[in-house]
C-alpha positions in Angstrom: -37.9 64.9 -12.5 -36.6 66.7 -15.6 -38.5 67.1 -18.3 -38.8 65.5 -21.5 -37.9 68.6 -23.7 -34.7 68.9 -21.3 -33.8 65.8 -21.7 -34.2 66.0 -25.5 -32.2 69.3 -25.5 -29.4 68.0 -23.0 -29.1 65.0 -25.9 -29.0 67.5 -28.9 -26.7 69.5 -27.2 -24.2 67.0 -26.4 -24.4 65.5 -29.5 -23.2 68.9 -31.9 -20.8 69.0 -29.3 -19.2 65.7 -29.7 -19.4 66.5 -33.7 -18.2 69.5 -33.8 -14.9 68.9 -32.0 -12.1 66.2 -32.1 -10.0 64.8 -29.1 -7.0 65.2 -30.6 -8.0 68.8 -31.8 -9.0 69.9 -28.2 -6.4 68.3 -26.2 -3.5 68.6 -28.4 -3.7 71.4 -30.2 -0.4 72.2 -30.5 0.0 69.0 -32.9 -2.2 70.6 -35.6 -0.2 71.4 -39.2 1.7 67.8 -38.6 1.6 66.0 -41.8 2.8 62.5 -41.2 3.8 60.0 -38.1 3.0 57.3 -35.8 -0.8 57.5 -34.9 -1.7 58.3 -31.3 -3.0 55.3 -29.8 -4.6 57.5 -26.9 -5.8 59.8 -29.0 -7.3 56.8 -31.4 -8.7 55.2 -28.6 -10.7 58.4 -27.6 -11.7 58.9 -31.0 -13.0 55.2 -31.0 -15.1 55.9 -28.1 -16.6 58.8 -30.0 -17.6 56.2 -32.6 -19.2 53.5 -30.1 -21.1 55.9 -28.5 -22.0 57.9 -31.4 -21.1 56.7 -35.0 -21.1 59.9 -36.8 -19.7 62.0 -34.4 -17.0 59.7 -33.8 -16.2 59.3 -37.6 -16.4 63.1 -37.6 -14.0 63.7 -34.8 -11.2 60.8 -36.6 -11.8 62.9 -40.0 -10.9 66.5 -37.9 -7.5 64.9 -35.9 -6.6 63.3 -39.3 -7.3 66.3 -41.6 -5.5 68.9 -38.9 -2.4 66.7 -37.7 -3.7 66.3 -34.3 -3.9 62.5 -34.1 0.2 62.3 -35.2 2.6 62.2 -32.1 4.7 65.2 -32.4 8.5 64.1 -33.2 10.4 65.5 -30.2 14.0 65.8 -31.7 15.4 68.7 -33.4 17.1 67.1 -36.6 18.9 70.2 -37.4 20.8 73.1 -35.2 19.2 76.9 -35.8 22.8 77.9 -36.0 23.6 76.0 -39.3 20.2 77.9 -40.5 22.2 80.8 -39.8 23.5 80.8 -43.3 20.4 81.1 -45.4 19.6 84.7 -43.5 20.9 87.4 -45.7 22.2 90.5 -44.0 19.1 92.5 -45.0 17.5 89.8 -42.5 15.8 87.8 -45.3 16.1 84.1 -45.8 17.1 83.1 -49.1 15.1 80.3 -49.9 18.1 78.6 -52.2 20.2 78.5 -49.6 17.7 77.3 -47.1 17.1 74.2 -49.4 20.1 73.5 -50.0 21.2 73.3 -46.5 18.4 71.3 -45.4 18.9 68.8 -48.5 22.2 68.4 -47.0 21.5 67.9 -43.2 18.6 66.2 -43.5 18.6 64.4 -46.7 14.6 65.8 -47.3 14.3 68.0 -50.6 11.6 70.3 -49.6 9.2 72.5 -51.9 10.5 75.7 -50.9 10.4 77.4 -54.1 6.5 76.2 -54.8 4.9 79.3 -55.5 2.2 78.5 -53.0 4.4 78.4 -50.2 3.7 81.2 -47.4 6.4 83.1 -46.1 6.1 85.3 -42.4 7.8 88.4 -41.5 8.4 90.1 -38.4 10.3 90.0 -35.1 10.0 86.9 -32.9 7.6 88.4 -30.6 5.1 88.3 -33.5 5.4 84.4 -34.4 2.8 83.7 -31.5 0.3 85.3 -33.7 0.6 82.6 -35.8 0.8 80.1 -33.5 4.2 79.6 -34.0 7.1 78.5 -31.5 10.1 79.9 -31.7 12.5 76.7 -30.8 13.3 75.5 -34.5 
């Protein structure tokens, strides 16, 4: 028969687990960075378990999938062809952020912030975008 303490420990254990991670976090994790969309109803449902089973936790793990994007389904349509990107690339390889705009004002009808001084711009050769976690199919 296992002890008290182990049982205690197995408890404690298995509860900073469940709060320290989200299902949409660990099972999806290449949703993360997604801003908006329809809710996951699986991954809502799992995250509602969490929260029978263990009310903070389970608040805790809806606040993680929320706050990183996880609990969004991933929109699995390319709105725009990377060849009509092909025009914001300068030839010194640079991508002119005007022209970027401007072309996605006009194919997508979306005026993004690309001029907001806070905005984080990558360089380096394709091979290097998995550092960042990035996918190379736009």
């Amino acid at each position: 028969m296992p002890s008290k303490t182990r049982i205690i420990g197995s408890v404690v254990a298995l509860s900073l687990v469940t709060q320290l991670t989200a299902c949409g976090t660990l099972f999806f994790p290449d949703r993360r960075g997604q801003i908006e969309g329809k809710i996951d109803p699986v991954v809502a449902g799992l995250n509602a378990v969490g929260i029978l089973f263990y009310v903070i936790p389970g608040l805790i793990a809806f606040g993680i999938d929320f706050a990183t994007g996880a609990i969004y389904l991933p929109d699995n349509q390319y709105s725009l062809a990377p060849e009509k990107l092909q025009d914001a690339i300068g030839a010194d390889g640079r991508v002119d952020n005007l022209k970027l705009k401007a072309i996605l004002q006009r194919e997508l009808g979306r005026d993004l912030p690309l001029d907001d001084p806070r905005l984080i711009q990558h360089s380096g050769k394709i091979e290097q975008l998995a550092a960042y976690g990035l996918r190379t199919e736009a």
